[in-house]
matplotlib code that plots the C-alpha trace (Angstrom):
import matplotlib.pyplot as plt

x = [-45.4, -43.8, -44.7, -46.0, -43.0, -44.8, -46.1, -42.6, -41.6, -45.0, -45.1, -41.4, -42.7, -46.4, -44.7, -42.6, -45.9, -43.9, -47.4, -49.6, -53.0, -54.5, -51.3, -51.8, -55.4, -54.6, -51.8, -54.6, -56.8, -54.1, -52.9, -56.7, -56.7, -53.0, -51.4, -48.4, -47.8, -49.6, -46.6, -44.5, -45.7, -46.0, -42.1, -41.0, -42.7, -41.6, -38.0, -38.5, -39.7, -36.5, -35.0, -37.1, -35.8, -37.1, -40.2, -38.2, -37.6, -39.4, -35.9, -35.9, -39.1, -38.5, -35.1, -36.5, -39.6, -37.0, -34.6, -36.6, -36.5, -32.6, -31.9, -33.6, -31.9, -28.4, -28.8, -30.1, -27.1, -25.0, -26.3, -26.2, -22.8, -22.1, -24.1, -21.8, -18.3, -19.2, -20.7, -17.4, -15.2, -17.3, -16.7, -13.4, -13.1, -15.0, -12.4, -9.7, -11.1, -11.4, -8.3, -6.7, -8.9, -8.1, -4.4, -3.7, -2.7, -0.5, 0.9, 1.6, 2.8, 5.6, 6.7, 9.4, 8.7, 10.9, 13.7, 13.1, 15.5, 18.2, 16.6, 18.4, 21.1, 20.9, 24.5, 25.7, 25.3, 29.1, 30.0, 28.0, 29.5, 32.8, 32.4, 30.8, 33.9, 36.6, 34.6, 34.5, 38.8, 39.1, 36.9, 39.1, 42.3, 44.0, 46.1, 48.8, 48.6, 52.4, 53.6, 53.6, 54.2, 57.7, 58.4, 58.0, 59.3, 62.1, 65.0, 66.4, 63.1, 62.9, 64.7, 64.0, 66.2, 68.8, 69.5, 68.4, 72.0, 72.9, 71.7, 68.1, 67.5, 69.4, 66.4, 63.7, 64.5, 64.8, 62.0, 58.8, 55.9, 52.5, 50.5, 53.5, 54.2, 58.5]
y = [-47.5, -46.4, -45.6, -42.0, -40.0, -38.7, -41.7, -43.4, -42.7, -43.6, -47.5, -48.5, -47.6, -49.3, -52.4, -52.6, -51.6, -48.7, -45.9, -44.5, -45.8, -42.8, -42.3, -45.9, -45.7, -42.7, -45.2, -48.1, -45.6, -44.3, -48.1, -49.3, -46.1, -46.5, -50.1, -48.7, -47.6, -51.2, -53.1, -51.1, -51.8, -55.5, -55.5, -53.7, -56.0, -59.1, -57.4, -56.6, -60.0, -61.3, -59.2, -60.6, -62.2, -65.5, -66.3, -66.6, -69.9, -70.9, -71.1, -67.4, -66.4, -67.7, -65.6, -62.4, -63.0, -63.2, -60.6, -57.5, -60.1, -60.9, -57.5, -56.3, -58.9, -58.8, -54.5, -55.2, -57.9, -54.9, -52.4, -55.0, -55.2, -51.8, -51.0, -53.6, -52.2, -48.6, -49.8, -51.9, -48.8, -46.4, -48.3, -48.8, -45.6, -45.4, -47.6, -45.4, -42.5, -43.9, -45.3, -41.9, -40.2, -42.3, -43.1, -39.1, -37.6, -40.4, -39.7, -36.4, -36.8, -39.1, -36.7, -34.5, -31.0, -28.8, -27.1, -23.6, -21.3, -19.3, -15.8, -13.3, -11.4, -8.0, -6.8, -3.0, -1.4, -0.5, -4.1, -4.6, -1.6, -2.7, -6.2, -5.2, -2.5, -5.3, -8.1, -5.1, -4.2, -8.2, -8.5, -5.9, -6.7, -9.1, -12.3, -11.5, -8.0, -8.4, -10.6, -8.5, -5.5, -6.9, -7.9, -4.8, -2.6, -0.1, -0.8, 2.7, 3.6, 0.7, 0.8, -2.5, -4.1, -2.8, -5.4, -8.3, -9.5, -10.2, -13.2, -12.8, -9.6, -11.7, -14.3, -11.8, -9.9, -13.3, -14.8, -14.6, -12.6, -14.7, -14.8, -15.0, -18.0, -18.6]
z = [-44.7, -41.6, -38.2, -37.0, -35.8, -33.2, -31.7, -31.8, -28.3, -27.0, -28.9, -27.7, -23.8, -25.1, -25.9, -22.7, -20.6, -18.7, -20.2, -17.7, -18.1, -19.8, -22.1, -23.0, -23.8, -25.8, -27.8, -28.3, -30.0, -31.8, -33.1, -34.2, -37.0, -38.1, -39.1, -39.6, -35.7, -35.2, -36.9, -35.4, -32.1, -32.8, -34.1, -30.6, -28.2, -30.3, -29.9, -25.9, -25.5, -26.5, -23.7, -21.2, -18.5, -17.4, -14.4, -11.4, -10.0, -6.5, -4.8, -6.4, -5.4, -1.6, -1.3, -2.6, -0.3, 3.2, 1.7, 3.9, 7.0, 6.3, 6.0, 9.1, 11.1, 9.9, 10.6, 13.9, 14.6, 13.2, 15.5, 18.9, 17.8, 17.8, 20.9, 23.0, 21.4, 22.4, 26.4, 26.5, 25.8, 27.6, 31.1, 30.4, 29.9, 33.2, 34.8, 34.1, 35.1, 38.7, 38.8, 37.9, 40.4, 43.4, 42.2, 41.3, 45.0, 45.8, 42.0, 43.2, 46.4, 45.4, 42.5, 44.3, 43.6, 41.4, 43.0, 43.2, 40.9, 42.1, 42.3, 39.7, 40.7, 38.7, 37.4, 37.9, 34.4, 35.3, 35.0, 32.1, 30.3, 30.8, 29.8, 27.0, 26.3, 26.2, 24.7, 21.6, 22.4, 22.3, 19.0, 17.7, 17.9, 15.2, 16.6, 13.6, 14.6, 16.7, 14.2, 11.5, 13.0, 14.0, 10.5, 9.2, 11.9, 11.1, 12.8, 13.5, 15.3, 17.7, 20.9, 22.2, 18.8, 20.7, 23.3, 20.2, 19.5, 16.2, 15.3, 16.9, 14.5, 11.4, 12.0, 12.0, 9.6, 7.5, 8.4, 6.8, 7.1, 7.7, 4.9, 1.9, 0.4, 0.0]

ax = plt.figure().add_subplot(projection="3d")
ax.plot(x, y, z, "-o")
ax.set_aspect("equal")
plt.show()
């Protein structure tokens, strides 16, 4: 025969003693009409008991009886603690502060003061046109511009090869142009 499904829930937390009292005199009711659930029952508390832990020892029972007073007092040894840090730091910090306030106008005093800038002298919009003009003619012009033009200059048209003699224009006519391997 086995036990009442219903009831199964209710003997396992019977047999540990974790039922309310009315649920549990609801359970003992139940287990004097059914043997089944009775067995049952018996079978889980002889399995529980198993489980159980030992009585507590005296040494035990002493330490769990100071464990609210050595908690109290290591939290309040804690909290001393704490409370002497924070006063330390906060007159140090204290300390400081005076010594910055009485020692910050000599600070000062000795601190030469910036020199003051040269006042800004505006330039024509003439000049700047014209800087601006040749910075462009210089950004122009090409520095192998002259080289090349004389290599490839056309003898007949130029009247300065004229006073070359004959070996000056031999040379640049053989030499040769920048940029072209030999």
């Amino acid at each position: 025969m086995s036990a009442c499904r219903d009831q199964d829930e209710s003997l396992t937390l019977f047999a540990a003693g974790a039922l309310e009292p009315e649920e549990e005199a609801r359970v003992r009711a139940h287990l004097e009409s059914c043997a089944a659930c009775r067995s049952e029952a018996e079978a889980h508390r002889d399995v529980l008991g198993l489980a159980a832990l030992p009585p507590p020892s005296a040494r035990e029972q002493a330490v769990m009886a100071a464990l609210p007073r050595t908690a109290v007092g290591t939290w309040r040894r804690e909290q001393v603690q704490k409370a002497a840090r924070m006063r330390t730091t906060g007159a140090l910090l204290a300390a400081a502060a005076v010594v910055l306030f009485a020692l910050g106008p000599v600070v000062q005093r000795r601190v030469a003061p910036p020199a003051p800038l040269a006042p800004q002298v505006e330039t024509p919009a003439s000049v700047v046109e014209e800087t601006e003009s040749e910075l462009e003619q210089w950004a122009l012009t090409d520095p192998l511009s002259d080289a090349l033009e004389l290599s490839y200059m056309d003898l007949e048209d130029a009247e300065d090869v004229a006073g070359l003699s004959e070996l000056e224009l031999e040379e640049l006519l053989s030499s040769p142009i920048p940029g072209e391997t030999l």
